[in-house]
N, C-alpha and C positions, 0 to 999 in steps of 0.2 A: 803823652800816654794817658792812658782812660785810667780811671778808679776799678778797682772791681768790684763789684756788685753782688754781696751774698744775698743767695735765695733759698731763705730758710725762714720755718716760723720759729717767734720769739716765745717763749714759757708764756708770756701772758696770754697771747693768742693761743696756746695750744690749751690753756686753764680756762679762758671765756668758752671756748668749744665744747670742755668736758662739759661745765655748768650747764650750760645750755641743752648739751643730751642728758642729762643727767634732770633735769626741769619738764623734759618732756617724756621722758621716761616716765616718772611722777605719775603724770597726769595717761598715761596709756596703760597703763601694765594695770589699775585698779579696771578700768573699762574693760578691757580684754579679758580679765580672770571673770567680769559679772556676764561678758559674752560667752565664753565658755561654759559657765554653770545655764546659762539659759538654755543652750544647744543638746547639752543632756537633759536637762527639764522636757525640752521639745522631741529628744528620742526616746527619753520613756513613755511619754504620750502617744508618739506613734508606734512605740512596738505593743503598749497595750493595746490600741486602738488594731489593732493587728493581732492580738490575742481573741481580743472578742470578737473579732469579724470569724475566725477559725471557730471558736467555741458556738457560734453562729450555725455555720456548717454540722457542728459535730452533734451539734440539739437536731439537727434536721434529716441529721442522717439516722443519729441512734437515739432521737425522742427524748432525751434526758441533756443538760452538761457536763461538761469536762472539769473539775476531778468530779467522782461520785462520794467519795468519803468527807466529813467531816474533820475524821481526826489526822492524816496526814495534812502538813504543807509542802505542796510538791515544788519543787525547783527549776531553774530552766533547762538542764537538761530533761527531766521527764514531759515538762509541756512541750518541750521544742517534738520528742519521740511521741506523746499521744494526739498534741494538733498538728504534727508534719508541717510545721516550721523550722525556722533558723534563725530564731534572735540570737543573738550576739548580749551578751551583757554588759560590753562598757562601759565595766565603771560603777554597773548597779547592779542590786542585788533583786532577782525577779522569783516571787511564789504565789503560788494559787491554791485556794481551799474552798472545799464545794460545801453547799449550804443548801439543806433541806430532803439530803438524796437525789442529789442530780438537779432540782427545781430552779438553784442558784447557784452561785460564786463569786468569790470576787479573789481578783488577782495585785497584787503591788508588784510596785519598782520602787526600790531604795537606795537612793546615794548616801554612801556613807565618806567618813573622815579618809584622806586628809581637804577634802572636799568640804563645800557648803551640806550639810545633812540636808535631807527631804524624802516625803514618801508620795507617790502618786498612786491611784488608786483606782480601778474600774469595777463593776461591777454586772451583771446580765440588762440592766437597763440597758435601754436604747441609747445611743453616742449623742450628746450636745453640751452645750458650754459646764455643767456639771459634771459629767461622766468620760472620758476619765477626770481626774480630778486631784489638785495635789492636795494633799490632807495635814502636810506637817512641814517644815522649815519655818524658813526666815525670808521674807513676810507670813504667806506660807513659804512660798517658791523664790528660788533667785530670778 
């Protein structure tokens, strides 16, 4: 008559496995949270860069930009209704304020807590490695 043969893991093999997930866990979950705050870094860039291409239109249409006033900062629902877009905010906080009567503006995006903070920023310049631009975090940007 044969032995029988249990098939099962022992506590230690089941304790080297956690450790082992648990090691690589470690070293992923820091990479992924710095991959995540990039991915917002990079759509508030492109939804300003998306602001200003509209604001673009809106000077060409109606000779001046969008906002006209000085003393409001307008939010994204009102740019989304005056440049006939549809950002999304995910995550950040988007305002614009017109500078000079119409002549300027400059718009932000802000990630706030429980997030890495940072603010990125555009202005009526023309788009290149400066504009939009992050103006505050850590370094500035994640």
């Amino acid at each position: 008559m044969r032995p029988k043969i249990k098939k099962a893991f022992t506590l230690m093999e089941i304790m080297v496995v956690i450790v082992i997930a648990g090691v690589i866990a470690g070293f992923a979950i820091p990479s992924y949270v710095k991959s995540m705050e990039r991915s917002h870094e990079s759509d508030a860039i492109n939804q300003l860069s998306t602001i200003h291409a509209a604001n673009q239109i809106y000077l060409s249409r109606a000779g001046r930009y969008w906002p006209l006033g000085e003393i409001n900062e307008y939010e994204i629902d009102e740019i989304n209704a005056a440049l006939s877009l549809n950002i999304i905010a995910n995550g950040m906080t988007y305002s614009c304020i017109g500078i000079g009567g119409g002549t300027a503006f400059t718009c932000t995006a802000t990630r706030d807590a429980p997030a890495t903070p940072f603010t990125v920023t555009v202005t009526e310049a023309a788009l290149d490695a400066t504009n939009p631009m992050c103006t505050s975090g850590t370094p500035p940007c994640p």
